[in-house]
MARPA-338285 format. One line per 3 residues: number of its first residue (from 1); their letters; for each residue x, y, z of C-alpha. Coordinates in steps of 0.02 Angstrom, whole numbers, plus 50000, padded with zeros to 5 digits. Example, Ala and Ser with C-alpha at 12.3 -4.5 7.8 and 13.67 -1.06 7.14 Angstrom:
1	AS	50615/49775/50390; 50684/49947/50357
***
This chain:
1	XXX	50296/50229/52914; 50414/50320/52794; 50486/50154/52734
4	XXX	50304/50114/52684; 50287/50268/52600; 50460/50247/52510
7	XXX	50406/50051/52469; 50269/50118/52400; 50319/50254/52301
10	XXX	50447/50137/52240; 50323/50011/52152; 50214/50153/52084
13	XXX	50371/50206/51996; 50402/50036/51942; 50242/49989/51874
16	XXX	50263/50163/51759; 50429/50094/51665; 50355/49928/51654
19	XXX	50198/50000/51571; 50289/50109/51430; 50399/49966/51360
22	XXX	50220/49902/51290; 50183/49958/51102; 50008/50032/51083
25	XXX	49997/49952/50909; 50080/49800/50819; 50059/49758/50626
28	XXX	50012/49567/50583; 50037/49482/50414; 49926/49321/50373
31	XXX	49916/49212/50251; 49753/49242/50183; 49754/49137/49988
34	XXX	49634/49149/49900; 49600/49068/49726; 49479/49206/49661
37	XXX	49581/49324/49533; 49433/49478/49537; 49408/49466/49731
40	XXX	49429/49677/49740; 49273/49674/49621; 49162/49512/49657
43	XXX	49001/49567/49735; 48993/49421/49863; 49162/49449/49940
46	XXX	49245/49571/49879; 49330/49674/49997; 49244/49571/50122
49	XXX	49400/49536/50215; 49464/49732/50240; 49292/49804/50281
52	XXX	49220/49663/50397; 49387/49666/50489; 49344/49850/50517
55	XXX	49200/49798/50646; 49308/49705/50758; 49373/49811/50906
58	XXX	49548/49874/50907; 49591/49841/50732; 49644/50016/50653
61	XXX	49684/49950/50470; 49684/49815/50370; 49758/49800/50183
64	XXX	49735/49640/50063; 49880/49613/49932; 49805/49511/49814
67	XXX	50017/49446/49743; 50070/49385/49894; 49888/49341/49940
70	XXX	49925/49419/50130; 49837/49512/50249; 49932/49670/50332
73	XXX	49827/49702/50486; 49889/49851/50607; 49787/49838/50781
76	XXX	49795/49884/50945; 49884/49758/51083; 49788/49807/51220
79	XXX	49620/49760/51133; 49691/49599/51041; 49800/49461/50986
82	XXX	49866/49381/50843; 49766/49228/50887; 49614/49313/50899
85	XXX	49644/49416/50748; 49672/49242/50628; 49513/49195/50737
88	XXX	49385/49327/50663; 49492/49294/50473; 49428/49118/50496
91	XXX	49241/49181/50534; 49235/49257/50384; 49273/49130/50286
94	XXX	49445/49159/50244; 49591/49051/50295; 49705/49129/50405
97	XXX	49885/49066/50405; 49874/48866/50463; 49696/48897/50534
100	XXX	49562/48841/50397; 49433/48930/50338; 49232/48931/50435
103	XXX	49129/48799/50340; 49003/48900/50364; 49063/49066/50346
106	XXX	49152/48997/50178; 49000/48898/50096; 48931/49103/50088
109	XXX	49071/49165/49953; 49044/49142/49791; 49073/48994/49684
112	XXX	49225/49090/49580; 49279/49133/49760; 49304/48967/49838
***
């Protein structure tokens, strides 16, 4: 019985290191070009990327840099992954690293934005 107990014990204790060597948050930069040179101030899609991404659960912050035409996106890992993050860029009509852009989702930007 007290082996049980100690076996027990043991994998509680365990399962507590394992958990802590996770990071809570990551920080993922993709490839987002884009071709439009006013995007911050284009009605149609402007900003679309950083405050759309807001709605998705477990992203904390997004930032567009417009030079290097990337996305900086700091999320949470329990909540999401990379792959799912360049996912939801895609729905929006955005191309996300070597994933291309919703048809869709892209045919609703404006012409100067496409």
């Amino acid at each position: 019985m007290f082996k049980s107990i100690l076996l027990i014990a043991c994998l509680f204790v365990a399962q507590a290191i394992v958990a802590q060597d996770q990071p809570k948050q990551a920080t993922l930069v993709v490839k987002t070009p884009n071709s439009c040179d006013h995007c911050k101030v284009c009605e149609s899609c402007g900003l679309k990327l950083e405050t759309d991404l807001y709605y998705v659960r477990g992203i904390k912050r997004v930032e567009y840099d417009q030079e290097s035409q990337t996305t900086t996106i700091v999320y949470k890992t329990k909540l999401l992954t990379p792959e799912q993050i360049r996912r939801e860029i895609v729905q929006l009509g955005f191309d996300a690293d070597e994933l291309k852009a919703d048809p869709a989702a892209y045919a609703k930007r404006d012409g100067c934005c496409k």
